[in-house]
N, C-alpha and C positions, 0 to 999 in steps of 0.2 A: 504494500500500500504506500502510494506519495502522500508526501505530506507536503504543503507551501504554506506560506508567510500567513497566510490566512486561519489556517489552523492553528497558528499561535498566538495571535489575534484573538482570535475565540476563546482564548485558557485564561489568556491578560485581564480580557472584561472584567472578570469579578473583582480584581486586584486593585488594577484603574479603579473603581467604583466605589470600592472601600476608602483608595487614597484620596480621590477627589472628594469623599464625605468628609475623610479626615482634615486637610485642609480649608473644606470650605466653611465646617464647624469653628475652626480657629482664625477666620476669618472674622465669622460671623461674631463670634465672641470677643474679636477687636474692635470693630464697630460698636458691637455692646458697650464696651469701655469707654466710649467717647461718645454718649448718650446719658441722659434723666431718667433711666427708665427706673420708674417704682412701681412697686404692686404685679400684678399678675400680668394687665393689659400692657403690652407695649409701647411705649414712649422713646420716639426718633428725634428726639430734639437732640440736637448739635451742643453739647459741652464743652470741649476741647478736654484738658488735661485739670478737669474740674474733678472727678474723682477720682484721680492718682493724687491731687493735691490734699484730698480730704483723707484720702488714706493715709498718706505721710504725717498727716500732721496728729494721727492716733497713737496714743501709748500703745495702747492693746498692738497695733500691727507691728512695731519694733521689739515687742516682746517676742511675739510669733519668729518673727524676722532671727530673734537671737537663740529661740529654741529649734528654729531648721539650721543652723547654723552646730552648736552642739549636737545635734543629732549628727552632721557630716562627720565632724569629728571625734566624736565617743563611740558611734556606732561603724564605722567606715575601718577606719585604721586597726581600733585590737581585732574586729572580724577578718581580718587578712591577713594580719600578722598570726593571729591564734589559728587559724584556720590551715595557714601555708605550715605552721611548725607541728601539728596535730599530721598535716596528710604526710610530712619528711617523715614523723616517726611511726605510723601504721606503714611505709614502704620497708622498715624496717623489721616490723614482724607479720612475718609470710602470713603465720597461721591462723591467728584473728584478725586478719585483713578485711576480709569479708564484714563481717560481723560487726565489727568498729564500727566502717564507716555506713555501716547502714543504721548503728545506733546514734549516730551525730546527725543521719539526713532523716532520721525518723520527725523530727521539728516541723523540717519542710511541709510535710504531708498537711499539716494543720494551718488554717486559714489564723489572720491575725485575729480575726473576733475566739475562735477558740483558743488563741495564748493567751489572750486581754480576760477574757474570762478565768483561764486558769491562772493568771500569773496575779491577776488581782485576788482570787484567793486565798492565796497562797501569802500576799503582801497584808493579805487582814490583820488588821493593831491583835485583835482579839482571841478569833478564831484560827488566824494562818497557821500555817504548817513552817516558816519560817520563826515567826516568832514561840510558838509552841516548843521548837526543836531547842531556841536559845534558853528557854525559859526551863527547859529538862538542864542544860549545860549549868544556867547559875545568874544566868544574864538577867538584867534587870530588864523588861522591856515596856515597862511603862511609858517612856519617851520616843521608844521607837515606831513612828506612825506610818514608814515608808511611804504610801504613795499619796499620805493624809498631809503629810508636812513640804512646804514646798520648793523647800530645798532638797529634797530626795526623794520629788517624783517625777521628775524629767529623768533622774539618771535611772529609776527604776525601771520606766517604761522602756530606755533605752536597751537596759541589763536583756530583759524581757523579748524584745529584735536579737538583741545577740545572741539570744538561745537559741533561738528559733531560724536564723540565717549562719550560724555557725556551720551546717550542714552543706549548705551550698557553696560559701568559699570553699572548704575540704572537700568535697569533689572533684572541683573545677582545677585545684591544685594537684591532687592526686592523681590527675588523668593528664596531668602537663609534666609531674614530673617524669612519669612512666615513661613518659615519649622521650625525653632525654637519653641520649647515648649513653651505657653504662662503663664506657671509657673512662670518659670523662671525672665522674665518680672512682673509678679505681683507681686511677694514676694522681689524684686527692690522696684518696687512705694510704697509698702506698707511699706519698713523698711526708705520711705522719699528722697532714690533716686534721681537726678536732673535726665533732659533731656541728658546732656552732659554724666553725669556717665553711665544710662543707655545704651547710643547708643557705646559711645567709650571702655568701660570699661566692661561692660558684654557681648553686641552683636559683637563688632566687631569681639573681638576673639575667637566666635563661627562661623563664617562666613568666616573660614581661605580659605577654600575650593572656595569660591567664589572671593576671594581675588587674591588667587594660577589663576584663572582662568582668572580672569578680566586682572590682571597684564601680564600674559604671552601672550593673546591675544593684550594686547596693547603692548608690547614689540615687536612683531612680525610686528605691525601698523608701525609701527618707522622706522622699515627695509625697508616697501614698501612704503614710501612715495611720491616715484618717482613722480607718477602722481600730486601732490600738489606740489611740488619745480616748474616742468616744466611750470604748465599752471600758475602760481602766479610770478615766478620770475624769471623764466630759470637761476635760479642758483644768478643771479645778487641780489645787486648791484656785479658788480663785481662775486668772487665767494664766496661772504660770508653766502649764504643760501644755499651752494651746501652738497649734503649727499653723502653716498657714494655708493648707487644705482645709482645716478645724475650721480657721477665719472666713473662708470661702462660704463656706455651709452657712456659715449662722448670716454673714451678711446677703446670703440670696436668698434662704428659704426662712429664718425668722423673722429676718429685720424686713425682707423684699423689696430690698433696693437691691437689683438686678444688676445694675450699672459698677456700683461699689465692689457686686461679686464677681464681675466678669473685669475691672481691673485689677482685684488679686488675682484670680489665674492667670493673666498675663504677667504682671511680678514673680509670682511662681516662671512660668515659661524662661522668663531672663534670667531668673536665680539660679534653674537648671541651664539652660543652657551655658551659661559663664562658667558654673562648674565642671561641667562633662566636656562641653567641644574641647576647649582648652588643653584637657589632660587625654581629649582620647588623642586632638592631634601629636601633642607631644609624647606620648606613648607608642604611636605608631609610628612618629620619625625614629621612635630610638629603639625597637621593636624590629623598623624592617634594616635598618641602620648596624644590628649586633648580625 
């Protein structure tokens, strides 16, 4: 049977169709931006940069603003780091290999509302299984209100990601380092090599590639974490665990100023984008460059 241009054409359509929905949604939601619309019914009145100005000038948004910011950094770096030294030491034992890393990607399997649920129980002043365990130990834990107080419940909720994405880094490393020449590794231990030289100093930056991968997909993690704020802490104490998909919500569907929500997803959109092109470029020069 021939096949011509056309019959690929044919396969495209759905793809095209998706992409053009996709784009023209973010279109559409720029324009939003630069409109009055409140309430339900739509309102095309021309604003200009009237609700990015109202945004800015919000405490509430610069909090958000500094909790997707922590989030990059609490939740980004030890998931990569713990993740890459977890997959170097299961390559090291043959025999629970298996088994390991299927106990780290077991997390995965579970949606955020099922962590936020269980990690919020677990975080209860009262009842937790955290506090309970300290409380057998000798620990006082009257004071300890984890995701009540609000300076130790942005890192909670972050703790909480990291369990649950801990999985995916270690995979994503574990199958990069595999593919690595075992030369390379040998002619290390034989010139006397430590553990630490060999994992940080020879493998990791042959692993750029899994790194570019792992980071960008938890980057993107950090963006949607909407369903882990909600079911853990709706934002509270107060609004000091709110991010700025959390902001999104409340200024389109409580407040229904429309306008207000669809200039924070565009914030978002530049927030990600500054972070991710930036590092994937520079990862991929240095990447096809090694």
């Amino acid at each position: 049977m021939r096949y011509y241009k056309s019959h690929g054409i044919v396969f495209l359509i759905p793809i095209l169709v998706i992409v053009i929905l996709f784009y023209g949604m973010i279109i559409w939601d720029v324009f939003a931006a630069f409109t009055r619309w409140q309430g339900l019914l739509p309102t095309w009145q021309f604003s200009g940069f009237y609700n990015f100005i109202r945004l800015f000038q919000m405490d509430r948004f610069w909090v958000n603003l500094r909790n997707n910011i922590l989030w990059l950094a609490i939740f980004i770096v030890p998931t990569v780091i713990v993740g890459f030294s977890i997959a170097y030491l299961i390559t090291n034992f043959k025999r629970g290999e298996t088994i390991l890393w299927q106990i780290f990607l077991f997390p995965m399997a579970l949606s955020f509302i099922i962590t936020g649920v269980l990690w919020a129980w677990m975080y209860d002043p009262s009842t937790g299984v955290i506090n309970s365990i300290l409380k057998i130990v000798g620990v006082n834990t009257s004071r300890i209100g984890w995701i009540a107080l609000p300076k130790t419940a942005i890192y909670c909720m972050i703790f909480s990601a990291f369990w649950q994405y801990l999985g995916f880094a270690l995979v994503i490393y574990l199958g990069a380092i595999k593919s690595l020449p075992l030369e390379m590794v040998e002619a290390a231990r034989v010139d006397g090599a430590s553990h630490f030289t060999i994992s940080f100093r020879i493998i990791f930056p042959n692993v750029g590639h899994a790194t570019l991968i792992s980071t960008t997909m938890l980057a993107i993690t950090t963006v949607k974490a909407f369903d882990l704020v909600w079911i853990m802490t709706r934002g509270g104490p107060g609004v000091s665990t709110e991010i700025l998909p959390y902001l999104m919500y409340r200024l389109t569907f409580d407040s229904r100023d429309i306008g207000m929500g669809a200039a924070t997803s565009i914030v978002m959109l530049i927030f990600s984008s500054i972070i991710v092109i930036p590092y994937s470029l520079w990862a991929l020069k240095k990447w096809v460059r090694i």
